[in-house]
N, CA, C and O atoms as CSV, one atom per row, in Angstrom:
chain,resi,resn,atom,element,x,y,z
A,1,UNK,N,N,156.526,140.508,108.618
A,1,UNK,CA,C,155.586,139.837,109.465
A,1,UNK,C,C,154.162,139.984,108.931
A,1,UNK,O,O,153.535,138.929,108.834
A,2,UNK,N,N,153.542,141.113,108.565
A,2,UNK,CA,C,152.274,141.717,108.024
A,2,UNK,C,C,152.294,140.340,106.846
A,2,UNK,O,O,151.375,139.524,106.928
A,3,UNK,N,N,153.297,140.168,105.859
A,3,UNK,CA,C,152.808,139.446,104.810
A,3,UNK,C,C,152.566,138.040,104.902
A,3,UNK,O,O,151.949,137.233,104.207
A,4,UNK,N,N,153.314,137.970,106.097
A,4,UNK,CA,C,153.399,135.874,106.853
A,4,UNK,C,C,151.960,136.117,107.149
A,4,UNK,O,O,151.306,135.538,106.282
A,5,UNK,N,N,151.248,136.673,107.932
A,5,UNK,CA,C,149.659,136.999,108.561
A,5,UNK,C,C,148.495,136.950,107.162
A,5,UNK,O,O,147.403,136.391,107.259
A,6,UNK,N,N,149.118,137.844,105.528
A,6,UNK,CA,C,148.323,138.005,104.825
A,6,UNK,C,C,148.089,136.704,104.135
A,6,UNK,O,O,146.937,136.356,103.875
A,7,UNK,N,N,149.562,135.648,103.691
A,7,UNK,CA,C,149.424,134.479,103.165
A,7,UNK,C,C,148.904,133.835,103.627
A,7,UNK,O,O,148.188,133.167,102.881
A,8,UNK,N,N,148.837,133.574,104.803
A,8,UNK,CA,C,147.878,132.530,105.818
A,8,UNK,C,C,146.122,132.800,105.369
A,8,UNK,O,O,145.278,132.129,104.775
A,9,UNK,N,N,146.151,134.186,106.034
A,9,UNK,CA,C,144.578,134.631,105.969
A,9,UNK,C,C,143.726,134.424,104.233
A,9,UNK,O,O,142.556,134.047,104.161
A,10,UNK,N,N,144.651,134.780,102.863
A,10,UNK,CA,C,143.966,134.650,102.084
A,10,UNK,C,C,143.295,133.481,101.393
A,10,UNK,O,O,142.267,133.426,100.718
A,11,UNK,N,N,144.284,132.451,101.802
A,11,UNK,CA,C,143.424,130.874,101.514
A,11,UNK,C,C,142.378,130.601,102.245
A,11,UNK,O,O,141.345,130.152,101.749
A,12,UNK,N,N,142.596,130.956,104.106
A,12,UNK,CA,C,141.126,130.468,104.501
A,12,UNK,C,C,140.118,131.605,104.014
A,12,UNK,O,O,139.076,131.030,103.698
A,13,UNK,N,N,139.991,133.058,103.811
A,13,UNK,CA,C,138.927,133.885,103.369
A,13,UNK,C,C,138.572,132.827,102.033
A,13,UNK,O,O,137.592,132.082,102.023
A,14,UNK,N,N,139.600,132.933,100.896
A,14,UNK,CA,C,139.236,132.098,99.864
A,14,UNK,C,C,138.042,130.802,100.341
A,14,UNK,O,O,136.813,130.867,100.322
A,15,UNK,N,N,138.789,129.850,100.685
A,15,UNK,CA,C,138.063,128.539,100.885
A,15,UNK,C,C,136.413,128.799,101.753
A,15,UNK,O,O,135.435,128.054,101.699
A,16,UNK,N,N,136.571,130.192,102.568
A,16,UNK,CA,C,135.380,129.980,103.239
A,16,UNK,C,C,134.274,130.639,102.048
A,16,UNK,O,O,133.096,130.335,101.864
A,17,UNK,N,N,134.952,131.442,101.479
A,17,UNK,CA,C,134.200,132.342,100.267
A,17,UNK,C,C,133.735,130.937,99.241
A,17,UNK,O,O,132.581,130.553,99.048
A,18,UNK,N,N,134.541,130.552,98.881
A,18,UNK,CA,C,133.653,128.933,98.259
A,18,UNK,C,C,132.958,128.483,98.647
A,18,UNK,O,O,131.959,128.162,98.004
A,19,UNK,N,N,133.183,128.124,100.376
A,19,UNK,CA,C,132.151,127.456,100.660
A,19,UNK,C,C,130.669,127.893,100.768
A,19,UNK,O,O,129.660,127.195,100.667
A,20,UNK,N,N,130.765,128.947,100.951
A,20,UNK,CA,C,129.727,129.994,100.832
A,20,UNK,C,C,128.710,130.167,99.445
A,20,UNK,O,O,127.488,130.315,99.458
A,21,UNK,N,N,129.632,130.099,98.233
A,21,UNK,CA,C,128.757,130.097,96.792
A,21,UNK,C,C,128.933,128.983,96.652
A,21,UNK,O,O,128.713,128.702,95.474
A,22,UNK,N,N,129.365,127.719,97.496
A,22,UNK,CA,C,128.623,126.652,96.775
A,22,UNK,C,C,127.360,126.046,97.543
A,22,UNK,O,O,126.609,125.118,97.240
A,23,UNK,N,N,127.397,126.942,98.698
A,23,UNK,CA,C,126.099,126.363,99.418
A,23,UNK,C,C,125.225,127.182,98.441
A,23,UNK,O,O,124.356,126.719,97.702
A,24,UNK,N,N,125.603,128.498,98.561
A,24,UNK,CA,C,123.933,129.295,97.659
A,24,UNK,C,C,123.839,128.815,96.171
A,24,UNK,O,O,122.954,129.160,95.389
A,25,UNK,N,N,124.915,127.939,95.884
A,25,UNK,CA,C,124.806,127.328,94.665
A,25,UNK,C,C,123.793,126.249,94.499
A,25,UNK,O,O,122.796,126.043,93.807
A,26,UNK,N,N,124.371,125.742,95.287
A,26,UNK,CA,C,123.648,124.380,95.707
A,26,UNK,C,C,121.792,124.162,96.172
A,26,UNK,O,O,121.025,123.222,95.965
A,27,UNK,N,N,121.569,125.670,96.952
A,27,UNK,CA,C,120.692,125.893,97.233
A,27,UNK,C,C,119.553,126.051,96.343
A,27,UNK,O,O,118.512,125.394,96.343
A,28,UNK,N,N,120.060,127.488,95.214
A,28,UNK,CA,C,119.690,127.668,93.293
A,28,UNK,C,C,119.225,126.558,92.973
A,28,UNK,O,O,118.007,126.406,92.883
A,29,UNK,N,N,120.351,125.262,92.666
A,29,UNK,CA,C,119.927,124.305,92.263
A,29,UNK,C,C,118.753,123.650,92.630
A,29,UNK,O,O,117.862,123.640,91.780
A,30,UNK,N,N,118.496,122.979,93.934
A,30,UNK,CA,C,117.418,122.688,95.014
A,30,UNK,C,C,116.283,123.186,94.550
A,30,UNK,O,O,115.479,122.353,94.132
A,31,UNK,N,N,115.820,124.917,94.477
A,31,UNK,CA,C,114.979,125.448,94.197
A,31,UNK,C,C,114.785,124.974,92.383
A,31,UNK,O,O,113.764,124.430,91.962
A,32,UNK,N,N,115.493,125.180,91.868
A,32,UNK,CA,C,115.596,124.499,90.334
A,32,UNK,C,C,114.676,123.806,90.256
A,32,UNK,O,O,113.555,124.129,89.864
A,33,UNK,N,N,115.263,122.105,90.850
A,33,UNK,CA,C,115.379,120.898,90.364
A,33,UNK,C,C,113.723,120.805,91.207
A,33,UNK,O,O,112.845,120.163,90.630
A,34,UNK,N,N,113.375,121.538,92.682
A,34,UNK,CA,C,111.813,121.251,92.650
A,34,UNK,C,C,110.732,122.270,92.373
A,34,UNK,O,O,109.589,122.206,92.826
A,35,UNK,N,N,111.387,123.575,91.283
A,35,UNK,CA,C,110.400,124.253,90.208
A,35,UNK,C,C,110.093,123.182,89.382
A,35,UNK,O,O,108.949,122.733,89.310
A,36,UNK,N,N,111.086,122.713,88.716
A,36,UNK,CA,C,110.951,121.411,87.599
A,36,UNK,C,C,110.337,120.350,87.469
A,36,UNK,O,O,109.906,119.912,86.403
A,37,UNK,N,N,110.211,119.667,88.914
A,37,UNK,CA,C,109.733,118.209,89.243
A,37,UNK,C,C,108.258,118.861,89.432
A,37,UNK,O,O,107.274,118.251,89.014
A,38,UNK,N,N,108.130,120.210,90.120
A,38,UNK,CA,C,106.743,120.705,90.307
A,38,UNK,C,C,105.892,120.892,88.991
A,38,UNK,O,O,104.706,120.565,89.040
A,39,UNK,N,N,106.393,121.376,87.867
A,39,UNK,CA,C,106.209,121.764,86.686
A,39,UNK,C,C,105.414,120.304,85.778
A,39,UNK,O,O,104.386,120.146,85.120
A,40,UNK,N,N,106.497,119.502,86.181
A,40,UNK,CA,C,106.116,118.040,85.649
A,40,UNK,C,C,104.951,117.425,86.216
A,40,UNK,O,O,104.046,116.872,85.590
A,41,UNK,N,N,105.083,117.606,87.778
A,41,UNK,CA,C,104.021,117.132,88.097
A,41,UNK,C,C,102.373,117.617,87.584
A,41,UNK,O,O,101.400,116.895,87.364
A,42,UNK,N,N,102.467,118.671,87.525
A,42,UNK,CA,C,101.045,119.558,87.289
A,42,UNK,C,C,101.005,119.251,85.538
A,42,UNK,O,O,99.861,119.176,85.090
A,43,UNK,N,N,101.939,119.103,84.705
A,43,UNK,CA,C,101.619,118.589,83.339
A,43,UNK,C,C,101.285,116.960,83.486
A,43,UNK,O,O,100.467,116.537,82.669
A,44,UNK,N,N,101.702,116.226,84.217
A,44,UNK,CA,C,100.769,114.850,84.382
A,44,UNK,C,C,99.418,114.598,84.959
A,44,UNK,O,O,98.630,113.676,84.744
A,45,UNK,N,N,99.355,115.409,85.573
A,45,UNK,CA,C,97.999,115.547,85.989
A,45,UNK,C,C,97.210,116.219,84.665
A,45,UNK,O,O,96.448,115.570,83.948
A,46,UNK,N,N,97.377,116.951,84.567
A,46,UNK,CA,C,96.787,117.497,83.412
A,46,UNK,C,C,96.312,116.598,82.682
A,46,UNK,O,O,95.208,116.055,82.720
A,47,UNK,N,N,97.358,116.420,81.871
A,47,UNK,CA,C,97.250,115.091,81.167
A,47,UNK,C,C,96.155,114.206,81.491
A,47,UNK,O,O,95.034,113.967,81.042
A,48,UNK,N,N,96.766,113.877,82.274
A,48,UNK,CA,C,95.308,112.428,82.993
A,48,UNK,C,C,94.177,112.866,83.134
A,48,UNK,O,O,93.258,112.082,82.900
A,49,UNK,N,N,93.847,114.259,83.563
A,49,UNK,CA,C,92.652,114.968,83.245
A,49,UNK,C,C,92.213,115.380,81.870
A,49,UNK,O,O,91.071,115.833,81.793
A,50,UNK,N,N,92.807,115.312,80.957
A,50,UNK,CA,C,92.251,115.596,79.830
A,50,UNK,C,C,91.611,114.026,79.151
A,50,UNK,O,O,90.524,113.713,78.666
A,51,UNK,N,N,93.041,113.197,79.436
A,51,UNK,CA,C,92.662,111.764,78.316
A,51,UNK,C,C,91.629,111.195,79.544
A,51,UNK,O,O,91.284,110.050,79.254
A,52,UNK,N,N,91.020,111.661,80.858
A,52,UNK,CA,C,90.158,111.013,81.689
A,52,UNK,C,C,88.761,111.636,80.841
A,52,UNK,O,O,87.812,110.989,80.397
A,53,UNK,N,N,88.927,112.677,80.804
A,53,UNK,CA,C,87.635,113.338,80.135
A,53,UNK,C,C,87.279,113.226,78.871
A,53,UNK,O,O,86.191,113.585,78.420
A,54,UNK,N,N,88.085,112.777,78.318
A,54,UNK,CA,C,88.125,112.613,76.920
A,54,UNK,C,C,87.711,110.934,76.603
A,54,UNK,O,O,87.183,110.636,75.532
A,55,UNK,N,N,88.021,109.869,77.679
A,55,UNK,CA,C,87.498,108.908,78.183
A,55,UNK,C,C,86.359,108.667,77.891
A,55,UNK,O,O,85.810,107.880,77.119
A,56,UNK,N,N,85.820,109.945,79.060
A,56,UNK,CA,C,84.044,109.949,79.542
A,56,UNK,C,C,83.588,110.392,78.186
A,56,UNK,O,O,82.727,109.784,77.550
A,57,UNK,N,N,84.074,111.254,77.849
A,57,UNK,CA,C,82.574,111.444,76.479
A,57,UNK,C,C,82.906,110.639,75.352
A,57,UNK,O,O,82.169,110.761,74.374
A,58,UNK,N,N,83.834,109.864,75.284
A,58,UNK,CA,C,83.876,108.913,74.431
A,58,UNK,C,C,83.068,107.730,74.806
A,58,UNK,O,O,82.614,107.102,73.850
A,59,UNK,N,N,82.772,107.264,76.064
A,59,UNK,CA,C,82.165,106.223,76.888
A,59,UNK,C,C,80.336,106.831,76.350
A,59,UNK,O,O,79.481,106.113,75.832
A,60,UNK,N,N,80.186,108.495,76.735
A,60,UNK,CA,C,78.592,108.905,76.346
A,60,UNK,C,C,78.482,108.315,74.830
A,60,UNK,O,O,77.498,107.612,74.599
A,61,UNK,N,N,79.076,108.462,74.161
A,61,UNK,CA,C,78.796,108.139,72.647
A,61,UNK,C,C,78.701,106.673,71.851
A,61,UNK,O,O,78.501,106.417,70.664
A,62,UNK,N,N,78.950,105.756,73.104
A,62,UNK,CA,C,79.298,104.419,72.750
A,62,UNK,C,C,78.029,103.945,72.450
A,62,UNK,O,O,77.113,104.391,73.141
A,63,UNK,N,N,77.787,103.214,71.656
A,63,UNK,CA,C,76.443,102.138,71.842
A,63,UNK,C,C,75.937,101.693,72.681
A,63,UNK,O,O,76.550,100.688,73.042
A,64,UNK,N,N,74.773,101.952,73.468
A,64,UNK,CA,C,74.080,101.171,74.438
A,64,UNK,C,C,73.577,99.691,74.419
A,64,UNK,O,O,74.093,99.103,73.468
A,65,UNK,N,N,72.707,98.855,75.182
A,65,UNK,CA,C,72.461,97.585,74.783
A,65,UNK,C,C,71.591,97.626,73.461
A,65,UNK,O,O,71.186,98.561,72.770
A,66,UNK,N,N,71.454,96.166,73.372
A,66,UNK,CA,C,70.798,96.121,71.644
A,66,UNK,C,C,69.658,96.710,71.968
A,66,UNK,O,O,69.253,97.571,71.186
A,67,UNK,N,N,68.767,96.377,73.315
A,67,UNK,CA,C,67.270,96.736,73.713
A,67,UNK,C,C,67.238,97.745,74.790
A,67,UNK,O,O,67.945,97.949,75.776
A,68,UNK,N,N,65.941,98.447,74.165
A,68,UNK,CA,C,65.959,99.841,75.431
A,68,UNK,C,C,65.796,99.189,76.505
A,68,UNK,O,O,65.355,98.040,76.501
A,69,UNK,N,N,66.102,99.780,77.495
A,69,UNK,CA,C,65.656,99.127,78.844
A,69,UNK,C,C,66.454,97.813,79.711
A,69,UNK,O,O,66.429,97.473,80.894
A,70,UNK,N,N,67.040,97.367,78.699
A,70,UNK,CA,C,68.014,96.234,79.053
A,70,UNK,C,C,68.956,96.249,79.921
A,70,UNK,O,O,69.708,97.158,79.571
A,71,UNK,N,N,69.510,95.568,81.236
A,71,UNK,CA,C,70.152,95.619,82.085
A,71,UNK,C,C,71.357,95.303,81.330
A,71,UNK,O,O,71.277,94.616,80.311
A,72,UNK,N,N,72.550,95.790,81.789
A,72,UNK,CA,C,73.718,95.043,81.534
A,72,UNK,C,C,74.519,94.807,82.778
A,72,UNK,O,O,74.721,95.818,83.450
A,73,UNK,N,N,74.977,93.769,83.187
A,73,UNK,CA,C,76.060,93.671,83.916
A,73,UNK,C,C,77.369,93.158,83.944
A,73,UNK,O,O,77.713,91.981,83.835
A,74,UNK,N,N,78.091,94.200,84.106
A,74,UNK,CA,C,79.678,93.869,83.846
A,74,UNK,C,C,80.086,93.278,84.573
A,74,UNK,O,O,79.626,93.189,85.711
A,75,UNK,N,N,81.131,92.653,84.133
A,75,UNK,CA,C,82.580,91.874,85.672
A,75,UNK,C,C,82.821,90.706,84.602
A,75,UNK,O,O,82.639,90.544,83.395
A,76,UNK,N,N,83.250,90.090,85.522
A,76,UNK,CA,C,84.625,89.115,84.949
A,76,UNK,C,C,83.776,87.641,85.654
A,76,UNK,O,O,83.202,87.337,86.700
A,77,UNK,N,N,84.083,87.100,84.514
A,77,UNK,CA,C,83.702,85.060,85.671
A,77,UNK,C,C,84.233,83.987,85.509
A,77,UNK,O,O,85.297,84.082,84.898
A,78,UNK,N,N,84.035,83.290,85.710
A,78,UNK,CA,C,85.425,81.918,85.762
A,78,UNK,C,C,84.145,80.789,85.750
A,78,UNK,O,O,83.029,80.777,86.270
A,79,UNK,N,N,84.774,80.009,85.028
A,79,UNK,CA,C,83.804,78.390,85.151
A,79,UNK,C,C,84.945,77.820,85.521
A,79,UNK,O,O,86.038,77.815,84.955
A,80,UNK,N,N,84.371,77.027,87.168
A,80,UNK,CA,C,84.643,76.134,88.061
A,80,UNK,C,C,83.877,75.072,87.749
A,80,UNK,O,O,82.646,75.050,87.762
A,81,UNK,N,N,84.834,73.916,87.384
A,81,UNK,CA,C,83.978,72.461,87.136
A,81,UNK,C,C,84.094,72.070,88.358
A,81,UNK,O,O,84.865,72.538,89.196
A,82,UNK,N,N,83.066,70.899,88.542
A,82,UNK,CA,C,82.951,69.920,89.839
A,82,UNK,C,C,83.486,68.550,89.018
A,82,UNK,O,O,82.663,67.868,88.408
A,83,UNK,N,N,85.245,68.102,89.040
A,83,UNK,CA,C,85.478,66.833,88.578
A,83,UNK,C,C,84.338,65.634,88.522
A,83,UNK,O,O,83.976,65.334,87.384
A,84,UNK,N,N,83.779,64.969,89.536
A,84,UNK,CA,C,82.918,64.080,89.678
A,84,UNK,C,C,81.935,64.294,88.910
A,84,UNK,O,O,81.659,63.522,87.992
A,85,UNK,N,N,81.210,65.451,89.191
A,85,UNK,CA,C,80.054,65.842,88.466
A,85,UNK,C,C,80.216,65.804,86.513
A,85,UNK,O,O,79.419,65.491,85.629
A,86,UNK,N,N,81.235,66.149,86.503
A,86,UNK,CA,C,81.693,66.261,84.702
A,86,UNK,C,C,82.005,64.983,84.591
A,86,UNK,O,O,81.220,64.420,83.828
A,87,UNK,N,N,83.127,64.011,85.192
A,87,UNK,CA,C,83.406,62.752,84.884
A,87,UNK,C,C,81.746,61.691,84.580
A,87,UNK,O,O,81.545,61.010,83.574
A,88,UNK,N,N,80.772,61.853,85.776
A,88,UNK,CA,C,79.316,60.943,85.887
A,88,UNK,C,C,79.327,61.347,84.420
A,88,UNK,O,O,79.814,60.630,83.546
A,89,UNK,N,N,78.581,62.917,84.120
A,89,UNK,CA,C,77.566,63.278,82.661
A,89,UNK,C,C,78.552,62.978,81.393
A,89,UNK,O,O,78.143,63.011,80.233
A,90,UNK,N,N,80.166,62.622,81.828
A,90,UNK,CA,C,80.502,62.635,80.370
A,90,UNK,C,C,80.883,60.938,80.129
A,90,UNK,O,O,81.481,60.595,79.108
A,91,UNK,N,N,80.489,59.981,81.131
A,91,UNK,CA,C,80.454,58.725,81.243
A,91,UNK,C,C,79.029,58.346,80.928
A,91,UNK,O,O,78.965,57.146,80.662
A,92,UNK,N,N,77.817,58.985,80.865
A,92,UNK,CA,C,76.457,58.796,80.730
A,92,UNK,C,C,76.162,58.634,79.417
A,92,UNK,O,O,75.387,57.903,78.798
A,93,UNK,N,N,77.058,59.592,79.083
A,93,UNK,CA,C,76.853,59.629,77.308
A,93,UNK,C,C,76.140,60.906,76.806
A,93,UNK,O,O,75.778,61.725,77.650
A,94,UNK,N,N,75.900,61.147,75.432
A,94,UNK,CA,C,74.654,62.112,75.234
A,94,UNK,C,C,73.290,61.763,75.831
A,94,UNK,O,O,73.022,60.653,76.291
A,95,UNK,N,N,72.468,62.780,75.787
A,95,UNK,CA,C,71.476,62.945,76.869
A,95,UNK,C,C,70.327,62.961,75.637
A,95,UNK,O,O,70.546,63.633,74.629
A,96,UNK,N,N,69.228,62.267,75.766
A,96,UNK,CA,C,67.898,62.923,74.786
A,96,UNK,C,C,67.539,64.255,75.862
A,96,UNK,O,O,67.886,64.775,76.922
A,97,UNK,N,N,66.608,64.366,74.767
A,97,UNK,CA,C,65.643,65.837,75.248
A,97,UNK,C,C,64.857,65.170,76.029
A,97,UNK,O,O,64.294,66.055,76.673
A,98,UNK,N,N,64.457,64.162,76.385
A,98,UNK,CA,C,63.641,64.063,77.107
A,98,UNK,C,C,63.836,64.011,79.139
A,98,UNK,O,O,63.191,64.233,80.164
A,99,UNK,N,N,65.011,63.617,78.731
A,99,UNK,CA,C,65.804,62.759,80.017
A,99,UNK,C,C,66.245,64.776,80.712
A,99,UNK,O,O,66.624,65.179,81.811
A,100,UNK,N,N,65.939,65.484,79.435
A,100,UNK,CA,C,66.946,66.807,80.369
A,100,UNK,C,C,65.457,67.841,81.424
A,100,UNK,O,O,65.581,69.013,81.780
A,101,UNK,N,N,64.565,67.208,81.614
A,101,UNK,CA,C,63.717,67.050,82.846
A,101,UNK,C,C,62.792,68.152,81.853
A,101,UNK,O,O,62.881,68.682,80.746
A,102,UNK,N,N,61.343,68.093,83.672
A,102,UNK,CA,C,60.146,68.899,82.982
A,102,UNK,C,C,60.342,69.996,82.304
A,102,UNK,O,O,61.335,70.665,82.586
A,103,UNK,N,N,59.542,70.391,81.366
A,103,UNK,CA,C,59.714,71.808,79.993
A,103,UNK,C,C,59.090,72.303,81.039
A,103,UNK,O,O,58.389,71.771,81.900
A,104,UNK,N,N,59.465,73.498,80.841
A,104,UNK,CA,C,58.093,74.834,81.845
A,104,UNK,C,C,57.652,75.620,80.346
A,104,UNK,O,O,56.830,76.537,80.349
């Protein structure tokens, strides 16, 4: 009778004993996999902080405008024609200098 009781009992101790190291297994891993992703993260940053700074004093060393004092302004622009307006001046023909109004 004792050994009918022991065969029974040693598979579930077994199976619960697995389940047991594969949770703290599983857990190991977890801690792992976000040492790692943490690790990565702080070397991309890095990164971007170095080639950001490395950016800027490359930007100090650049050539300024041709003239001291000279404004520059950056951005982006687009030429928007007015159809009508381009169709009239390119139906008019060339223009003298005189016709292109008062000199200041």
């Amino acid at each position: 009778m004792r050994n009918a009781i022991a065969s029974h009992f040693v598979p579930l101790l077994a199976r619960i004993l697995g389940f047991a190291l594969g949770v703290v297994f599983f857990a190991i891993a977890l801690v792992f996999a976000s040492v790692l992703a943490l690790v990565a993260g702080v070397a991309v940053i890095v990164l971007w902080a170095y080639l950001y700074w490395r950016a800027r004093t490359l930007g100090r060393r650049a050539p300024g405008p041709a003239r001291p004092g000279a404004v520059v302004i950056e951005g982006e622009y687009r030429v928007e024609r007015e159809p009508d307006r381009d169709a009239r001046r390119d139906a008019a023909g060339p223009q003298r200098e005189s016709d292109s109004g008062p000199r200041g």
